[in-house]
C-alpha positions, 0 to 999 in steps of 0.5 A: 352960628353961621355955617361955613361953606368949605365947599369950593366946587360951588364957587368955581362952577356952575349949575352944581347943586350941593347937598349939605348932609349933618354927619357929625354926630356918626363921626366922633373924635377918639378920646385917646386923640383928643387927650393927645391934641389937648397935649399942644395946649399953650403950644397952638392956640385954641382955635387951631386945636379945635381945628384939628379936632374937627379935621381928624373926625373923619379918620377911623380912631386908629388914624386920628391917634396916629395924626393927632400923634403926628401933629403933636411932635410937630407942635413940640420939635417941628418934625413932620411926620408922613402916614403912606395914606393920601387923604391923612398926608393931606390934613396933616401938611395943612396941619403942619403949615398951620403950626408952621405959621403960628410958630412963625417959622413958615417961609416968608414968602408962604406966610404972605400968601397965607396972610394975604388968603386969609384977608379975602 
């Protein structure tokens, strides 16, 4: 299976040498958070919840049920929720854009700039 570079400071300069480092393992998903994503099943498509899945294992497990928390609700009544905490807010306003847009209620014109993003 071929590896995914998310790695943007790579593209957009030059003479940067990136490391890749296998942490994953070191990282795992809390079970309570993952019983709660497994919640969104028939709500989100597969892909999205294995998304999620991975973007949350960077969190501690008190974090990724919180989040996990989070996108749920937002999954079930579209209410987005905040945590205080930068780098959570920022996984969960993309998380929430993500649902946003498979439950076809993202904003028209964001959802052409998503389509066209993903097209590249």
């Amino acid at each position: 299976m071929r590896r995914r570079n998310f790695s943007t400071v790579r593209k957009m300069t030059r003479g940067v040498k990136l490391i890749h480092q296998d942490l994953l393992t070191e990282h795992p998903l809390d079970p309570v958070a993952e019983r709660i994503l497994d919640c969104m099943r028939g709500r989100i498509s597969p892909a999205l919840q294995g998304h999620f899945m991975q973007l949350l294992r960077s969190f501690d497990e008190d974090m990724q049920i919180e989040m996990a928390d989070d996108l749920n609700d937002f999954s079930q009544d579209h209410t987005a929720h905040t945590t205080g905490v930068v780098s959570a807010d920022i996984i969960l306003d993309l998380g929430y854009k993500m649902i946003a847009f498979e439950h076809n209620i993202l904003k028209k014109s964001e959802r052409s700039k998503t389509i066209n993003r993903m097209r590249k």
